[in-house]
C-alpha positions as CSV (number, residue, x, y, z in Angstrom):
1,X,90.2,126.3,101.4
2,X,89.6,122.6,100.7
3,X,92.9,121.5,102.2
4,X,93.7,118.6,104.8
5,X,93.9,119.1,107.9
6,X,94.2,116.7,111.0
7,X,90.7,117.0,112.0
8,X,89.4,115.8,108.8
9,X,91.1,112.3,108.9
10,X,89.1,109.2,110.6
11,X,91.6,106.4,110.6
12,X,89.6,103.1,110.7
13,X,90.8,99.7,111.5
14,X,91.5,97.9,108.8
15,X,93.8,94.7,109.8
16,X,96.4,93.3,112.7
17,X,99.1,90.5,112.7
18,X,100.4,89.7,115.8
19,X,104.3,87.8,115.5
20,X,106.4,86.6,117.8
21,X,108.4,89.5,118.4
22,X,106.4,92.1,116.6
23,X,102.6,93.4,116.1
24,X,101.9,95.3,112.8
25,X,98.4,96.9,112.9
26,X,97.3,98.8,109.7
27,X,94.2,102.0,110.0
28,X,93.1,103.5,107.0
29,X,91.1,106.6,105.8
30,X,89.5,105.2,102.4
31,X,88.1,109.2,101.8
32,X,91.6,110.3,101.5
33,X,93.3,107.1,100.7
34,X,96.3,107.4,103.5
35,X,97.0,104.8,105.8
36,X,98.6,104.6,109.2
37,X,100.6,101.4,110.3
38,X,102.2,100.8,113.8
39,X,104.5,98.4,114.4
40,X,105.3,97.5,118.1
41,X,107.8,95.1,119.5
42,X,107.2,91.8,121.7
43,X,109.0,89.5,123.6
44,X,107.0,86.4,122.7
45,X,105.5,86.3,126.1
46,X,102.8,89.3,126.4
47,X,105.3,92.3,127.1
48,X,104.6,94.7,124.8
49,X,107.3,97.6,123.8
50,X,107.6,100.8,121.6
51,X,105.4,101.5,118.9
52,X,106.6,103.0,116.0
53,X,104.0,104.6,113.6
54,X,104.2,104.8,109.9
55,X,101.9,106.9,107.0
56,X,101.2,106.9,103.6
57,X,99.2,107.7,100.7
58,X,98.0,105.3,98.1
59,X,100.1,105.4,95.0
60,X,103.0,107.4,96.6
61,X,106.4,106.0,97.0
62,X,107.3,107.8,100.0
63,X,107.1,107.1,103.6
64,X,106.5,109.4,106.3
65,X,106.7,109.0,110.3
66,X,104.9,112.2,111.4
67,X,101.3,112.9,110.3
68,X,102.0,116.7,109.8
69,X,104.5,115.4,107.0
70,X,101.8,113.3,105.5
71,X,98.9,116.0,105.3
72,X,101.7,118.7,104.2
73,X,102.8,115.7,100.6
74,X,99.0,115.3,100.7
75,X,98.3,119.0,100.2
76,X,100.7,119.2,97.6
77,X,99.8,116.6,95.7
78,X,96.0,117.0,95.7
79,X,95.7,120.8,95.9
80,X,92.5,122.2,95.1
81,X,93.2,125.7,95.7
82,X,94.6,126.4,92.6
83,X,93.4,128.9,90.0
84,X,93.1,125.8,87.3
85,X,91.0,123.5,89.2
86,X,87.3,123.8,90.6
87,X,85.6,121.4,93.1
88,X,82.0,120.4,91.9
89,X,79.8,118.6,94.2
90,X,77.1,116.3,92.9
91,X,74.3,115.0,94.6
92,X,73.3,111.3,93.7
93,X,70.1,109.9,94.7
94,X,69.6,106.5,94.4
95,X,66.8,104.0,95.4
96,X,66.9,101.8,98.5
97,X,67.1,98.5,98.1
């Protein structure tokens, strides 16, 4: 099956803007163009709070707060199981420069 799964995602950092009373940090998966955002409130003077986490997938309206929701939209919108489609791998070799 080529679906996603948890195990197949490595979030990366991508970015971070600290506020006064919030942090916003962004992690992305370029391979599966989804992205993972938490947002975690401040007091202004170091204390740090909750974080809340958001996902989402590149040129998709909707928003989603648990990554099990994410993969499942992601699985139905990129499904490569079905009888109409075929995966074809290509090899590319290219000189080092």
């Amino acid at each position: 099956m080529n679906k996603l799964c948890e195990d197949d995602i490595e979030f990366k950092y991508s970015k971070h803007l600290t506020m006064t009373t919030y942090s916003h940090t962004v992690y992305r998966d370029e391979r599966f163009k989804i992205q993972k955002e938490n947002i975690t409130k401040r007091d202004g003077h170091g204390w740090v709070g909750s974080t809340k986490t958001y996902y989402f997938i590149d040129n998709c309206p909707k928003e989603f707060t648990k990554l099990e929701e994410l993969i499942k939209e992601w699985n139905t919108k990129y499904d490569y199981d079905e009888e109409t489609t075929e995966v074809t791998w290509i090899k590319v070799i290219k000189e080092k420069h």
